[in-house]
TIKOLKE-200914 format. One line per field, with one value per atom (N, C-alpha, C, CB): atom name; residue in one letter; x, y, z; residue number from 1. Coordinates in Angstrom, 2 decimals, always signed. Glycine has a CB too. Layout:
N
mipa = (CA | ...)
seti = (A | ...)
x = (X | ...)
y = (Y | ...)
z = (Z | ...)
lumro = (NUM | ...)
***
This chain:
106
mipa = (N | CA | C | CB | N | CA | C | CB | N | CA | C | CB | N | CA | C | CB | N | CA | C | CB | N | CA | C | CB | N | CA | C | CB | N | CA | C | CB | N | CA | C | CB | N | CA | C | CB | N | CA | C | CB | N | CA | C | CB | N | CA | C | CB | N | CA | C | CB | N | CA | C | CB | N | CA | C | CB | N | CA | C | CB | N | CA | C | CB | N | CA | C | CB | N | CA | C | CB | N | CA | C | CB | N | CA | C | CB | N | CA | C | CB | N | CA | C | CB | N | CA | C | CB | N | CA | C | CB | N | CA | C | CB | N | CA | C | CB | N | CA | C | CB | N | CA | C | CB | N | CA | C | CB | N | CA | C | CB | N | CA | C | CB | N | CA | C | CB | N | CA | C | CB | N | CA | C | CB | N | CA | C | CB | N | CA | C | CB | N | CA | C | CB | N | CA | C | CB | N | CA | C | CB | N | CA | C | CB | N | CA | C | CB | N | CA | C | CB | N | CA | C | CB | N | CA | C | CB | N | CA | C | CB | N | CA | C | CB | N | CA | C | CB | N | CA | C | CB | N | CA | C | CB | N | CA | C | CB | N | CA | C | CB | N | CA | C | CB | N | CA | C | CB | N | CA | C | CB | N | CA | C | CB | N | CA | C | CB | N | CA | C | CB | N | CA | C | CB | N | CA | C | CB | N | CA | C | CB | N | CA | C | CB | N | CA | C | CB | N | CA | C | CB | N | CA | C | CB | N | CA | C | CB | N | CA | C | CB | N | CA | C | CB | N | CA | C | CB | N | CA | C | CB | N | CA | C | CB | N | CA | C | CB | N | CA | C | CB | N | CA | C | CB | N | CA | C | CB | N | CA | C | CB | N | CA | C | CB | N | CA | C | CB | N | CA | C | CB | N | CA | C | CB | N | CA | C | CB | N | CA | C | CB | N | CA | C | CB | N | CA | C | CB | N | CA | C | CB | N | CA | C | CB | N | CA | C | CB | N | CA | C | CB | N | CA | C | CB | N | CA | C | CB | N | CA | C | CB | N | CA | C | CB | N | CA | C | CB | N | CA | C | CB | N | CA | C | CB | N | CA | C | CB | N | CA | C | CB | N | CA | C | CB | N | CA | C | CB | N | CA | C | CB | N | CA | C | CB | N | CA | C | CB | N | CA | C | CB | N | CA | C | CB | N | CA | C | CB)
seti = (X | X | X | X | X | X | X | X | X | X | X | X | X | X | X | X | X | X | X | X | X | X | X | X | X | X | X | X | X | X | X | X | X | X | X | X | X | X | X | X | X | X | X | X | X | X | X | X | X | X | X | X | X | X | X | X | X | X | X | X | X | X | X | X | X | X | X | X | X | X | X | X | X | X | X | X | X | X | X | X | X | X | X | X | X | X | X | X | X | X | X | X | X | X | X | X | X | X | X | X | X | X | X | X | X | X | X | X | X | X | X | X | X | X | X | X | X | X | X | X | X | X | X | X | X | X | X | X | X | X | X | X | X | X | X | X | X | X | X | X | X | X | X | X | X | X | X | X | X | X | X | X | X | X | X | X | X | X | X | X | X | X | X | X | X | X | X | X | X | X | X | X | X | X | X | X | X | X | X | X | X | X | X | X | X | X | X | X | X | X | X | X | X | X | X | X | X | X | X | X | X | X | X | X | X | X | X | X | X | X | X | X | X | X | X | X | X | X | X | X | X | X | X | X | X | X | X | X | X | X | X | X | X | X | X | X | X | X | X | X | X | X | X | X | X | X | X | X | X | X | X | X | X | X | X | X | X | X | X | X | X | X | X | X | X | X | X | X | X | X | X | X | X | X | X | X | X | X | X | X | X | X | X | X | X | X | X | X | X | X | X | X | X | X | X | X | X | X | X | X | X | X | X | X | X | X | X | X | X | X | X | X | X | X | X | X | X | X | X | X | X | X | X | X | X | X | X | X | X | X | X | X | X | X | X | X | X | X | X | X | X | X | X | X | X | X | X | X | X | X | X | X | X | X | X | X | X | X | X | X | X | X | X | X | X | X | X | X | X | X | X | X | X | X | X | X | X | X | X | X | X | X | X | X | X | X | X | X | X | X | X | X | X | X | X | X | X | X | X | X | X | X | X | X | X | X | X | X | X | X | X | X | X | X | X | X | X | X | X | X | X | X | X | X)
x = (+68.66 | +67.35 | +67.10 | +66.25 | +66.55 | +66.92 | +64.89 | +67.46 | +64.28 | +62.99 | +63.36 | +62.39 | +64.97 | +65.18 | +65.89 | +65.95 | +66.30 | +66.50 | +65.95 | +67.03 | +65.56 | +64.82 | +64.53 | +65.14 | +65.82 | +65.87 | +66.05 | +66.59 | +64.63 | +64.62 | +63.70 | +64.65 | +62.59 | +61.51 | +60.93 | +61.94 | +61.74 | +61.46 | +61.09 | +62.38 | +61.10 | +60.78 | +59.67 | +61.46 | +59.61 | +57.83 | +57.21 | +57.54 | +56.20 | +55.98 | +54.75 | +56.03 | +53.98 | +53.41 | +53.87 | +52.73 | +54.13 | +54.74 | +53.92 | +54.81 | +52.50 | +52.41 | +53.15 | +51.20 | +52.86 | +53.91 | +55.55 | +53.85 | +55.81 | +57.37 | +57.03 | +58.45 | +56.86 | +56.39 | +55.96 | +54.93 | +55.31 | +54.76 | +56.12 | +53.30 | +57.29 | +58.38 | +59.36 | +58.80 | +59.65 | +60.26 | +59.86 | +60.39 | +58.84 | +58.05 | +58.45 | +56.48 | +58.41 | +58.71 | +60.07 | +58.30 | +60.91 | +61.96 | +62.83 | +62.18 | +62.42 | +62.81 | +62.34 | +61.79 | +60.78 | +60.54 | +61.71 | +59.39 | +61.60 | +62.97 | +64.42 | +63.56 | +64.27 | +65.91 | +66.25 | +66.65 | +65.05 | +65.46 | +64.98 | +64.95 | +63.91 | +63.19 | +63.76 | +60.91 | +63.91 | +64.29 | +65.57 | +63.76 | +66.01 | +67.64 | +68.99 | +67.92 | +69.41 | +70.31 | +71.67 | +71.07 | +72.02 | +73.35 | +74.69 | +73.29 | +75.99 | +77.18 | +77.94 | +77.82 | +77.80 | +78.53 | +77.64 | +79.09 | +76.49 | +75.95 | +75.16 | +75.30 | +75.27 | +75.02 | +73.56 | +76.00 | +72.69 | +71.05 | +70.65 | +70.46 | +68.97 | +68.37 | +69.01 | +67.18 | +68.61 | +68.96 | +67.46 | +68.55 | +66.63 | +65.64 | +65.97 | +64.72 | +66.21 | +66.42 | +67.43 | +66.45 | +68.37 | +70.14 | +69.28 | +71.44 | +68.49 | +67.58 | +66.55 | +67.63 | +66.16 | +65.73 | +63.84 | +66.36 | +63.94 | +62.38 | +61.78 | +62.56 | +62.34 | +62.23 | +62.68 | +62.48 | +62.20 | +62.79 | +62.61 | +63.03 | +62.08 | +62.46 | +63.04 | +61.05 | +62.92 | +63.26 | +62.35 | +63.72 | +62.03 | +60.54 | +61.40 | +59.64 | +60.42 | +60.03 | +58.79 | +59.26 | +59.31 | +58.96 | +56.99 | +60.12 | +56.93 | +55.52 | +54.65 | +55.58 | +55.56 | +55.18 | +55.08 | +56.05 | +55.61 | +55.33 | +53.84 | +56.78 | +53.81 | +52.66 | +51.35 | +53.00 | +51.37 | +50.29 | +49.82 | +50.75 | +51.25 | +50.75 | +50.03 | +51.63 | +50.67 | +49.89 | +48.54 | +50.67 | +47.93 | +46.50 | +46.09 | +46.07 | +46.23 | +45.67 | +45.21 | +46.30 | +46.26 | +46.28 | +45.02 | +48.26 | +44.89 | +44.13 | +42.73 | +44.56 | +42.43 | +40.79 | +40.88 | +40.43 | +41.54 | +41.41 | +40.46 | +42.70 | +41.36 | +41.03 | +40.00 | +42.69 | +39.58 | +39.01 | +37.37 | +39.31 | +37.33 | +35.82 | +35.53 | +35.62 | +34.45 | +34.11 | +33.07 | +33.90 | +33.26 | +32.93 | +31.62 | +33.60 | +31.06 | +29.68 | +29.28 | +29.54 | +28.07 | +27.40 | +26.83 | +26.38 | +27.08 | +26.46 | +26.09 | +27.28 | +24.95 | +24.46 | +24.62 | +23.61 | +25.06 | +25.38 | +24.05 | +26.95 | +23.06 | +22.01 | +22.82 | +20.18 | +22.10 | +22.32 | +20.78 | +23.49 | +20.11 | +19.67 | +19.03 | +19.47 | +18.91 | +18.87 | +18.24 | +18.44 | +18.56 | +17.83 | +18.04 | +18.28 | +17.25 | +16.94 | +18.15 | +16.47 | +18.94 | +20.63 | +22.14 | +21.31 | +21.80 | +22.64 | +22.27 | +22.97 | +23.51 | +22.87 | +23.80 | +23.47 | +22.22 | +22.79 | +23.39 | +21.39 | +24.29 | +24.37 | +24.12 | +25.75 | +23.28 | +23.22 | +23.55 | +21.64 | +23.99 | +24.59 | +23.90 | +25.31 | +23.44 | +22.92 | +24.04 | +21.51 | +23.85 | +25.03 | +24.51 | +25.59 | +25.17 | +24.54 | +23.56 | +25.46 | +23.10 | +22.17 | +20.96 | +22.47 | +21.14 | +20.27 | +19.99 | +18.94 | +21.09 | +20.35 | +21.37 | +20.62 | +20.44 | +20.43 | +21.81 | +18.65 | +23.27 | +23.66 | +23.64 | +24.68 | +24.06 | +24.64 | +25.87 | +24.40 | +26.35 | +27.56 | +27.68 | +27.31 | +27.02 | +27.26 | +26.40 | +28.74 | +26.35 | +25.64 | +27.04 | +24.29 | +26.67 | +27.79 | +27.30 | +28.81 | +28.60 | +27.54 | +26.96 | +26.30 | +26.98 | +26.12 | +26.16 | +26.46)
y = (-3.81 | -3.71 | -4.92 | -3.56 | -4.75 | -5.79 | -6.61 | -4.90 | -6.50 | -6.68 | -8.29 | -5.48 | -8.53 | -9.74 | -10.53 | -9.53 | -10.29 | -11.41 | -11.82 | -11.35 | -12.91 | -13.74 | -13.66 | -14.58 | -13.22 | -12.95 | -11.62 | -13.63 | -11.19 | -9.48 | -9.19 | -8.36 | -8.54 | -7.78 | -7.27 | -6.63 | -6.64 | -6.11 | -6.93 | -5.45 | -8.42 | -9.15 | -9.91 | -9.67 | -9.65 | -9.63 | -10.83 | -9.16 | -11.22 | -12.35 | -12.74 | -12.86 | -11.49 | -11.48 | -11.32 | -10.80 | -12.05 | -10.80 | -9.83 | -11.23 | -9.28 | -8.22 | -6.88 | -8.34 | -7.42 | -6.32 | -6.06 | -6.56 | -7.11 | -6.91 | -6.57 | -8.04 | -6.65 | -6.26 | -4.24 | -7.37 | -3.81 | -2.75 | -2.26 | -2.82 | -2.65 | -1.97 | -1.70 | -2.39 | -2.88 | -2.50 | -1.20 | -3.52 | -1.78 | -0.34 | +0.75 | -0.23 | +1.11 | +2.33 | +2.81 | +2.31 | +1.73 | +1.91 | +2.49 | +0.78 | +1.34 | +1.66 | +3.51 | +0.35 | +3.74 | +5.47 | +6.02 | +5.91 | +5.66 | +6.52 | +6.98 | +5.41 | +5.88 | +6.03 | +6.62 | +4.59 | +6.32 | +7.12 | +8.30 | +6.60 | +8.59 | +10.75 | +11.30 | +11.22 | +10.60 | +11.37 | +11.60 | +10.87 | +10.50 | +10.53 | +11.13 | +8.96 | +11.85 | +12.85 | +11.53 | +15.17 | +10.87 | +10.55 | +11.20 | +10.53 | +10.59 | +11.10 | +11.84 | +10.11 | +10.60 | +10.78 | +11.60 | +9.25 | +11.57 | +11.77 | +13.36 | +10.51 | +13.77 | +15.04 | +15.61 | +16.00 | +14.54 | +14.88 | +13.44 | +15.32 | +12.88 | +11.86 | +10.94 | +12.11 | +9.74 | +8.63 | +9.60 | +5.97 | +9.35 | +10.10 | +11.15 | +10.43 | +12.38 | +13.28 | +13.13 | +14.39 | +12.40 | +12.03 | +11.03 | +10.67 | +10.22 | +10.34 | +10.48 | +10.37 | +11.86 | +12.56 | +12.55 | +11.70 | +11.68 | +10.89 | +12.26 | +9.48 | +12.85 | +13.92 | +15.05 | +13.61 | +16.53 | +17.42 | +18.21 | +17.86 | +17.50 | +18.30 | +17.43 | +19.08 | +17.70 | +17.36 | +16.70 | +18.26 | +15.58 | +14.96 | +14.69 | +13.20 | +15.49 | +15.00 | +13.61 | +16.57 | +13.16 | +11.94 | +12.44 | +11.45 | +13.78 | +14.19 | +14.01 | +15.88 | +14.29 | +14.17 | +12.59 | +14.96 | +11.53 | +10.19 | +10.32 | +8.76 | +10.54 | +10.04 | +10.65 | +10.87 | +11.76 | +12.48 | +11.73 | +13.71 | +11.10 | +9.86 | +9.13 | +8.95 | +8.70 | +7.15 | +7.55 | +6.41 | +8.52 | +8.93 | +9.06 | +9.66 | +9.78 | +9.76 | +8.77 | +10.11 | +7.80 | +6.48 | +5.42 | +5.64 | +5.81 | +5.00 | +5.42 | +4.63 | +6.50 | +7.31 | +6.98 | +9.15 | +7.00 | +6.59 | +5.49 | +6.21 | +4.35 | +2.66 | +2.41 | +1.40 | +3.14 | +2.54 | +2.41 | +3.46 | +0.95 | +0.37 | +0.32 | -1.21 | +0.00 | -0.21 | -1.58 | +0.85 | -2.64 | -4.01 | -4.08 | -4.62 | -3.07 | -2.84 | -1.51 | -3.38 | -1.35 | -0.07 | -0.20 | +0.33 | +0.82 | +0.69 | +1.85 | +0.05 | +2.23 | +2.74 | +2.57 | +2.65 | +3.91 | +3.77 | +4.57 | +4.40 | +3.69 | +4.67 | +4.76 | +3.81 | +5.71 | +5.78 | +6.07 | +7.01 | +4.92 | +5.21 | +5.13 | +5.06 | +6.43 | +6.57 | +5.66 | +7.65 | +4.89 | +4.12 | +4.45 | +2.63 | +5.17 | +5.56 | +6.01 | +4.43 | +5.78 | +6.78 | +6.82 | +6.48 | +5.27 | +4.89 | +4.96 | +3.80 | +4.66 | +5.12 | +3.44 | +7.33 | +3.18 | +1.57 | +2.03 | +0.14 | +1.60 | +1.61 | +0.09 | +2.21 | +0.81 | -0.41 | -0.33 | -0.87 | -1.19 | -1.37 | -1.53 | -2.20 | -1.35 | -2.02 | -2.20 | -1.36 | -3.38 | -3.98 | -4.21 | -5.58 | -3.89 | -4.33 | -5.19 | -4.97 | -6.37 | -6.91 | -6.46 | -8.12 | -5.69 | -4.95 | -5.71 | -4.49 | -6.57 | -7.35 | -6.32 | -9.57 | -6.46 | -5.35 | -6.16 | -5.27 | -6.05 | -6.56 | -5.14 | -7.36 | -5.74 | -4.64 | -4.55 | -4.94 | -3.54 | -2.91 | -2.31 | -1.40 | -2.92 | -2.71 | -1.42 | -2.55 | -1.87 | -0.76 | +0.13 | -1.12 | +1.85 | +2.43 | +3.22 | +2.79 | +4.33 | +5.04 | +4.23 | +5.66 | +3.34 | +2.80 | +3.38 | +1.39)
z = (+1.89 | +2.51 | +3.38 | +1.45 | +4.54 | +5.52 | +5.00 | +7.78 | +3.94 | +3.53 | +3.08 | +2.29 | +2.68 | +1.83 | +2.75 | +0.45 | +4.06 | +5.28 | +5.93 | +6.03 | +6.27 | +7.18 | +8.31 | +7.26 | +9.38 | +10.53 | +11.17 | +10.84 | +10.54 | +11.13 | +11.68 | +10.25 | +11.81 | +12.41 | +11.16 | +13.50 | +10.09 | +8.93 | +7.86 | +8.60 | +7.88 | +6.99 | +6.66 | +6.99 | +5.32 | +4.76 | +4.75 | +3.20 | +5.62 | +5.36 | +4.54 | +6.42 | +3.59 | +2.24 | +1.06 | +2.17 | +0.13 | -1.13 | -1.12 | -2.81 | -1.38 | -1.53 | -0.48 | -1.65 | +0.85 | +1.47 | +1.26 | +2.83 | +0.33 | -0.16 | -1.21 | -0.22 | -2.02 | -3.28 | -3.52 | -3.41 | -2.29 | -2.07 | -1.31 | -1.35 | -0.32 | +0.07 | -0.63 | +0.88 | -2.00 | -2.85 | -3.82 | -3.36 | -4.00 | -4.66 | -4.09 | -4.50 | -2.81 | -2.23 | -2.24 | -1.01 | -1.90 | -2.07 | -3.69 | -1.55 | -4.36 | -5.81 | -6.22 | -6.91 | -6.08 | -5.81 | -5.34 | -4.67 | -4.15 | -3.17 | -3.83 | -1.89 | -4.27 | -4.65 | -5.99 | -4.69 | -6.66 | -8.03 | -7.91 | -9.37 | -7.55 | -7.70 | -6.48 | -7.50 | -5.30 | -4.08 | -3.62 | -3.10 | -3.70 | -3.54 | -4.72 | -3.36 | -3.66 | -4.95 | -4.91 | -4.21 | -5.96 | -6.33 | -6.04 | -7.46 | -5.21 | -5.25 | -6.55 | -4.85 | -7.32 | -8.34 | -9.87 | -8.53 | -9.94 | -10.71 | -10.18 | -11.03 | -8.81 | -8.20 | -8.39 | -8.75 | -9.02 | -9.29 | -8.82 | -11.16 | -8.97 | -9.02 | -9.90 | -9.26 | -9.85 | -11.38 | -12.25 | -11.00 | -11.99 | -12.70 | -13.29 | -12.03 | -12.73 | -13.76 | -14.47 | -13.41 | -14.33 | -14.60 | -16.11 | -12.72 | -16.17 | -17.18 | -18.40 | -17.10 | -17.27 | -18.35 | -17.98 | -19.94 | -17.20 | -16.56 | -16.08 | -14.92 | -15.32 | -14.18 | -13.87 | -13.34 | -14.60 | -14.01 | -13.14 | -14.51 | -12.09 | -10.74 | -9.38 | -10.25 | -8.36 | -7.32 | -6.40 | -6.92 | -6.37 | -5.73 | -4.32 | -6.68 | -3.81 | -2.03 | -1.23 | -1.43 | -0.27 | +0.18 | +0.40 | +1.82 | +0.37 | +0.41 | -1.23 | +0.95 | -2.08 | -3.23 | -3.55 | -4.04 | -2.85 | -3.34 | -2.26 | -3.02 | -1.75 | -0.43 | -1.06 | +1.45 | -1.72 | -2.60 | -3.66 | -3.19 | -4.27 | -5.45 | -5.07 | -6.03 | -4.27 | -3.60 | -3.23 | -2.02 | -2.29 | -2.35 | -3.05 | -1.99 | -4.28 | -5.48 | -5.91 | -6.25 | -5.86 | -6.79 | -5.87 | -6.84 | -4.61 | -4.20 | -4.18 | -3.13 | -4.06 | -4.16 | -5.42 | -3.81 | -6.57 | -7.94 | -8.03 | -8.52 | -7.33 | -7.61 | -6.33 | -7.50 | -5.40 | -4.34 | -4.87 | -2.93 | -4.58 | -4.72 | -3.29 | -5.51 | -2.29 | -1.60 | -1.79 | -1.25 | -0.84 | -0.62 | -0.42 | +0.43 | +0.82 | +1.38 | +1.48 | +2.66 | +1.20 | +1.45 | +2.70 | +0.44 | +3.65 | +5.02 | +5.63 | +5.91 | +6.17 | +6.98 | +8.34 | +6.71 | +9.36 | +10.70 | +11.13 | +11.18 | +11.50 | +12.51 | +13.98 | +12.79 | +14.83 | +16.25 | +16.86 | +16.62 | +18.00 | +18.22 | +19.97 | +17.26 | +20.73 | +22.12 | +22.29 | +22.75 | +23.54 | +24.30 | +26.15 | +23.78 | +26.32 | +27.83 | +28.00 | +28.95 | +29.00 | +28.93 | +28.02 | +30.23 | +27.86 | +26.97 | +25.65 | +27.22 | +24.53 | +23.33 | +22.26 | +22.85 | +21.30 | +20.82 | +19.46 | +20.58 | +18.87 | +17.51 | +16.82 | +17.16 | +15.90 | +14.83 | +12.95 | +15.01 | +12.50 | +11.37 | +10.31 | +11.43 | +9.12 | +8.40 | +6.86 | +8.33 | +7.01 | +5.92 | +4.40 | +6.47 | +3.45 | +2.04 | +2.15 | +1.11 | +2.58 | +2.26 | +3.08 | +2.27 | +3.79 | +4.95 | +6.06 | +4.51 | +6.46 | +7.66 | +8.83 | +7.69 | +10.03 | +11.24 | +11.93 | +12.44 | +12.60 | +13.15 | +14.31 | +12.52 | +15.52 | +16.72 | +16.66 | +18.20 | +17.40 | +17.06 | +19.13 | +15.37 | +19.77 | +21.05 | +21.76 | +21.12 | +23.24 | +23.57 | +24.14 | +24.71 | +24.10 | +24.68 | +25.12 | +24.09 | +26.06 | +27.23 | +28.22 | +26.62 | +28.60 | +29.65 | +31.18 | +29.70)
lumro = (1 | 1 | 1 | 1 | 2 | 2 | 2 | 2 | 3 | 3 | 3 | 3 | 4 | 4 | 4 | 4 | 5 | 5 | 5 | 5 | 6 | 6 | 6 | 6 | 7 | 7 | 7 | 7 | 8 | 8 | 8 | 8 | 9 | 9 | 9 | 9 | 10 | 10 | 10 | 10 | 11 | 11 | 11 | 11 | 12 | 12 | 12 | 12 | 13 | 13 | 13 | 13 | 14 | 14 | 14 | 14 | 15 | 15 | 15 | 15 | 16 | 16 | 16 | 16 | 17 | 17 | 17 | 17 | 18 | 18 | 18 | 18 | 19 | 19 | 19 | 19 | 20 | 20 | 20 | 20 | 21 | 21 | 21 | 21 | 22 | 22 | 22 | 22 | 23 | 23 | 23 | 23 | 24 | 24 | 24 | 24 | 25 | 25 | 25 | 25 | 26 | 26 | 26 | 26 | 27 | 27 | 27 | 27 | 28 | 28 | 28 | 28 | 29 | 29 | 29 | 29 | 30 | 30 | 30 | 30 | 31 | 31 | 31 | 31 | 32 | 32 | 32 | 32 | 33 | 33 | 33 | 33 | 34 | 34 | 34 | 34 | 35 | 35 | 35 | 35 | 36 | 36 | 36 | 36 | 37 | 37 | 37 | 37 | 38 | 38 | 38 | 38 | 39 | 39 | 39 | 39 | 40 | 40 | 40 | 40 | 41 | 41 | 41 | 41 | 42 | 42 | 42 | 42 | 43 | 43 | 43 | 43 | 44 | 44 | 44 | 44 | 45 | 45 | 45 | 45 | 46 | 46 | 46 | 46 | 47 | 47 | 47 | 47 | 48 | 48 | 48 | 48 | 49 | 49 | 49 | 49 | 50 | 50 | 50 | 50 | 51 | 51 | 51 | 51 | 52 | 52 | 52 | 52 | 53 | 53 | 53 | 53 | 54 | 54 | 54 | 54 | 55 | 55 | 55 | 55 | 56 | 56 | 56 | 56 | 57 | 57 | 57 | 57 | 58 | 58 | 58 | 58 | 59 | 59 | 59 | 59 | 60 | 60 | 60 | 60 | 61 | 61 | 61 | 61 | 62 | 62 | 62 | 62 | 63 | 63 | 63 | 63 | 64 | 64 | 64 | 64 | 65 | 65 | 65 | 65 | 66 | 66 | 66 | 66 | 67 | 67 | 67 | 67 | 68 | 68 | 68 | 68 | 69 | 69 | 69 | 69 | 70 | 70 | 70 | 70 | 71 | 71 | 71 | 71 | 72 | 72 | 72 | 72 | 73 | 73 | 73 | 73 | 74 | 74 | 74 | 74 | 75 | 75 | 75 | 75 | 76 | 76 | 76 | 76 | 77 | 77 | 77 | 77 | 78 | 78 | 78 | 78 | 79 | 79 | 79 | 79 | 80 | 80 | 80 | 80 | 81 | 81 | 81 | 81 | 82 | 82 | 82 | 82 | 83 | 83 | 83 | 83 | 84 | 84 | 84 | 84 | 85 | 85 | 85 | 85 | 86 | 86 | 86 | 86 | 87 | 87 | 87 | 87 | 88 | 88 | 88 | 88 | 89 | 89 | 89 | 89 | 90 | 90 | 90 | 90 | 91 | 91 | 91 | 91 | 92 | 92 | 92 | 92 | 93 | 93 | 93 | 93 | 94 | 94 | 94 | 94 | 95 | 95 | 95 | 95 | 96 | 96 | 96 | 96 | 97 | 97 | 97 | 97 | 98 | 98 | 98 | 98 | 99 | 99 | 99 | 99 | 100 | 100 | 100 | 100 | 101 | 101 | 101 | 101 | 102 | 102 | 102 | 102 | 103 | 103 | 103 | 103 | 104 | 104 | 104 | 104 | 105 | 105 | 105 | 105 | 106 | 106 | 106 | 106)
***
């Protein structure tokens, strides 16, 4: 995995984003990838897994797993409101103070 060389394009310069490619990877290779020698997954080869997981079936996990755990930071309200041709949006942020968000349409 080019995630553990230095001089790539591909290399992580968070652990968590290495941390999260290994992750994917390690998935990959055991439920998705069929083995030469062993002619199934390492997973089902196993016993972990009896079926055949597709790269759609990890991507379903992972949504899951994140609407699961997702908190949200701020509660916010998006008003919109006309002003003569153009139209302003404004924000209101958890603590309710008004910021702008630009005029558009102009």
């Amino acid at each position: 995995m080019r995630r553990f060389t230095r001089l790539t394009n591909a290399f992580s310069k968070k652990v968590e984003n290495h941390a999260a490619a290994i992750a994917l990877h390690t998935m990959y290779y055991n439920f998705v990838r069929i083995h030469q020698t062993l002619k199934v997954t390492p997973a089902m080869a196993a016993g972990v897994s009896e079926k055949l997981w597709e790269v759609e079936d990890i991507v379903v996990l992972i949504e899951e797993f994140e609407l699961a755990n997702y908190k949200p930071e701020y509660q916010f309200v998006v008003r919109q409101y006309a002003i003569g041709k153009g139209l302003l949006k404004r924000r209101l942020v958890g603590d309710a103070t008004n910021r702008d968000l630009g005029a558009l349409n102009k």
